[in-house]
GUPAFI-873214 format. One line per field, with one value per residue (C-alpha): residue number from 1; chain; x, y, z. Coordinates in steps of 0.001 Angstrom, whole numbers, plus 500000, padded with zeros to 6 digits. Layout:
N
num (NUM, ...)
chaine (A, ...)
east (X, ...)
north (Y, ...)
up (Z, ...)
//
This chain:
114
num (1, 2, 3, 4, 5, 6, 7, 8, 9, 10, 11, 12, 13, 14, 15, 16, 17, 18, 19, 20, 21, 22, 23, 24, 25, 26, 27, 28, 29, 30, 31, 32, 33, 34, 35, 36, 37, 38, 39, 40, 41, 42, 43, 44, 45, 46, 47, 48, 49, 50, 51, 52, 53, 54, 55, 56, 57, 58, 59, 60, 61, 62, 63, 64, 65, 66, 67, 68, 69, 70, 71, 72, 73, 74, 75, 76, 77, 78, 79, 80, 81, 82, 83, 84, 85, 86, 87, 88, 89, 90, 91, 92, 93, 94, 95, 96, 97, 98, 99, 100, 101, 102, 103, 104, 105, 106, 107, 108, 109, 110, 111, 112, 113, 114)
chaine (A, A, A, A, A, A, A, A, A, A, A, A, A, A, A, A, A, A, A, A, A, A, A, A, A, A, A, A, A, A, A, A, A, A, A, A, A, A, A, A, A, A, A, A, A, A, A, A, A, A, A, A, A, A, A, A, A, A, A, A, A, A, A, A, A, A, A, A, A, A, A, A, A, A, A, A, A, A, A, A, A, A, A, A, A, A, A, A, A, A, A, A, A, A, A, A, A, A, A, A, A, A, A, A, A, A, A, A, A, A, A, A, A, A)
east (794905, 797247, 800870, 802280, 805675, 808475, 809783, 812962, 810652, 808470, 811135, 812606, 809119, 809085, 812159, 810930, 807956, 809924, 812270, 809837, 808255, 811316, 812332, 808663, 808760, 812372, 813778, 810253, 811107, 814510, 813898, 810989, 810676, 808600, 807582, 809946, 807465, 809636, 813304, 815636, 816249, 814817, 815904, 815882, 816197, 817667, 815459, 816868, 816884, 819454, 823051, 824576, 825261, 825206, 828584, 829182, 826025, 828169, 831525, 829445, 827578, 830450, 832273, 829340, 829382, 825828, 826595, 824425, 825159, 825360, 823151, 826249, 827012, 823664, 824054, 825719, 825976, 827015, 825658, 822037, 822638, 823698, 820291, 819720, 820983, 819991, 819285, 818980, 817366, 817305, 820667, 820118, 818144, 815547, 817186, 819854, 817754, 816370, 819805, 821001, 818317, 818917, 822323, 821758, 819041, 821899, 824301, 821391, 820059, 823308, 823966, 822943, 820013, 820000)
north (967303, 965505, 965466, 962301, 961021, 961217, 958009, 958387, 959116, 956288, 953640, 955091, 954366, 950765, 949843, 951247, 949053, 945757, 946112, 946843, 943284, 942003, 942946, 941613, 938150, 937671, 939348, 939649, 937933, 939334, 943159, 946025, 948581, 951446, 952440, 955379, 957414, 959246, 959811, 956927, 955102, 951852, 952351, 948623, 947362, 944099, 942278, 941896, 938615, 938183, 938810, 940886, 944537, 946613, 947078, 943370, 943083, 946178, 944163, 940666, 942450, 944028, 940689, 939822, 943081, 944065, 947796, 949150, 951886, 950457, 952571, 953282, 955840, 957956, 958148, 960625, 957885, 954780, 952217, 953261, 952474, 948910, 947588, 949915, 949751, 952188, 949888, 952265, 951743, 954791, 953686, 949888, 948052, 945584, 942495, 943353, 943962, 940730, 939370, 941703, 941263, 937532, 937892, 939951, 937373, 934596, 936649, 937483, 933565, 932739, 934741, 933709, 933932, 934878)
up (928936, 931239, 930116, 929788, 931945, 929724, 928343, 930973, 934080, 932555, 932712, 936058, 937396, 935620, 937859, 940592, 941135, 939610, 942052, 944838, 943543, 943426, 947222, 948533, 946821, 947214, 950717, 951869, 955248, 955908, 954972, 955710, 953947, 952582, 948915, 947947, 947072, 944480, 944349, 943416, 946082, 948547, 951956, 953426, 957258, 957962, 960212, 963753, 964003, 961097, 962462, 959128, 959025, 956371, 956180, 956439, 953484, 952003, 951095, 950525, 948022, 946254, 946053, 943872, 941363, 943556, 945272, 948217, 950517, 953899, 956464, 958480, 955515, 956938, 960460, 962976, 965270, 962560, 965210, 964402, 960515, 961498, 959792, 957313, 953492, 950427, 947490, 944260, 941007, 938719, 936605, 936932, 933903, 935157, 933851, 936568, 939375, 940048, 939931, 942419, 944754, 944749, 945886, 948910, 949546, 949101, 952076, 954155, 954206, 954909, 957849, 961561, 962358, 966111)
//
């Protein structure tokens, strides 16, 4: 027989696919992105035509109690993480994630859009 996911991996797996709900229906126009896959982690690009950075998104977001690594963080050259942000999910309950991913939708509507 199969062996079951522990509970832990279980509810790791539960956030995992809330929040990628979460980032289609709510920053589905701003972001792209790709399923994780497995480890913890979303790894987001800002659409070009929205003027924020992630380091800009980075500070915005920490004003609010919402933390993101800003792609700058991941890059030898920090220009070519200007888009990118690592959104992660393994230590945040799902009552929280929706939450969080309507404030970066709140910063990212309200910057320029070019």
């Amino acid at each position: 027989s199969t062996p079951k996911p522990s509970s832990a991996a279980s509810d790791v797996y539960k956030r995992q696919t809330y929040m990628e709900e979460c980032i289609k229906d709510i920053l589905g126009n701003k972001v792209s992105f790709n399923s994780p896959g497995g480890g913890f982690n979303f790894y987001i690009k800002i659409n070009s035509d929205i003027s924020v950075t992630s380091d800009k998104l980075f500070y915005k977001c920490k004003r609010e109690k919402v933390l993101i690594s800003p792609g700058v963080l991941f890059y030898r050259d920090r220009d070519d993480g200007l888009k990118y942000f690592r959104l992660g999910y393994s230590q945040t309950e799902e009552s929280r994630i929706k939450r969080g991913i309507e404030i970066i939708d709140k910063i990212l509507s309200a910057a320029e859009i070019k």
